[in-house]
C-alpha positions as CSV (number, residue, x, y, z in Angstrom):
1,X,0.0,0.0,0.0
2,X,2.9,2.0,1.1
3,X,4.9,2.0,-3.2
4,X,0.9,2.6,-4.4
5,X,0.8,5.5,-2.5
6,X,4.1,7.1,-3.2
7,X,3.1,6.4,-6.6
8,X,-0.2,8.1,-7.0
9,X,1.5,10.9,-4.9
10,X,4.6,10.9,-8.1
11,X,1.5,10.9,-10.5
12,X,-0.7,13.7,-8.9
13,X,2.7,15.6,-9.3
14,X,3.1,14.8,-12.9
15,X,6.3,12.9,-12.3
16,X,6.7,9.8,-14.4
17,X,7.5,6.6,-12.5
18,X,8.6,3.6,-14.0
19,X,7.7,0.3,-12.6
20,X,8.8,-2.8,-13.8
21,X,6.6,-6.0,-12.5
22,X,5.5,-9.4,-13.5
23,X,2.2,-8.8,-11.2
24,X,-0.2,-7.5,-13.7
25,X,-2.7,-7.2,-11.5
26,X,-1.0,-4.4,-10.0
27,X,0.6,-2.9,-12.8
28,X,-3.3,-2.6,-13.8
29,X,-4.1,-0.8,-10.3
30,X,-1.3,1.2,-10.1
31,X,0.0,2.6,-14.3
32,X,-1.8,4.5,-16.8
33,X,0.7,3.3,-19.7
34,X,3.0,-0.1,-20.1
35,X,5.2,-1.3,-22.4
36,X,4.8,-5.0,-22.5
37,X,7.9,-7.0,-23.3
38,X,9.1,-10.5,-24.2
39,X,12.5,-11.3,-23.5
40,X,14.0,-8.1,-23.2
41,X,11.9,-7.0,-26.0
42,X,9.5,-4.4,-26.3
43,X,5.8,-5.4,-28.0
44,X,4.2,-2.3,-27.8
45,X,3.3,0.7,-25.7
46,X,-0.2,2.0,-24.7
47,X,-2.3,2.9,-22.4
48,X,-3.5,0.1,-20.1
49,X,-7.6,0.7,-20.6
50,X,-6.7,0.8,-24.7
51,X,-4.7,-2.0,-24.4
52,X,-7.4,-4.0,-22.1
53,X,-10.2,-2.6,-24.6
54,X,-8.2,-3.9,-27.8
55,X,-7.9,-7.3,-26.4
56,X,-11.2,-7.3,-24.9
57,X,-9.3,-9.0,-21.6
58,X,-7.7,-8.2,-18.4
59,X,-3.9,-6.8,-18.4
60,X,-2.6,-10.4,-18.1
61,X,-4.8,-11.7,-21.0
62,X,-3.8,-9.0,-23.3
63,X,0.1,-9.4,-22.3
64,X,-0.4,-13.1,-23.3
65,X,-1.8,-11.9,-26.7
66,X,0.5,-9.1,-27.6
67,X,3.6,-11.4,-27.0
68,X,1.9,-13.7,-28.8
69,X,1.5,-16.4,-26.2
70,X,-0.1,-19.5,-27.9
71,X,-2.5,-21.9,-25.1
């Protein structure tokens, strides 16, 4: 609770915070934009509600699409 805090705090001061996580679930909570990667790759950059609409899915589900993840 303590990081989400100082984060929003970072954010309400227009500073730029970046935040690197395998938890998507709170990358979700906590970022407005991510840059999903694949083995030190970048996939793509967007905002997390385009990304979330475009996939139709959660963060995690669109990750798993956007690095192209096969089932």
């Amino acid at each position: 609770m303590q990081v989400r805090e100082i984060i929003q705090r970072l954010k309400n001061e227009g500073k730029t915070v970046f935040f690197s996580s395998h938890e998507l679930g709170e990358v979700e909570t906590v970022c407005d934009r991510v840059v999903p990667s694949s083995t030190r790759r970048t996939q793509g950059v967007g905002r997390v509600s385009d990304l979330v609409a475009q996939h139709h899915a959660n963060l995690e589900k669109a990750f798993l699409d956007i690095i192209g993840y096969q089932t």
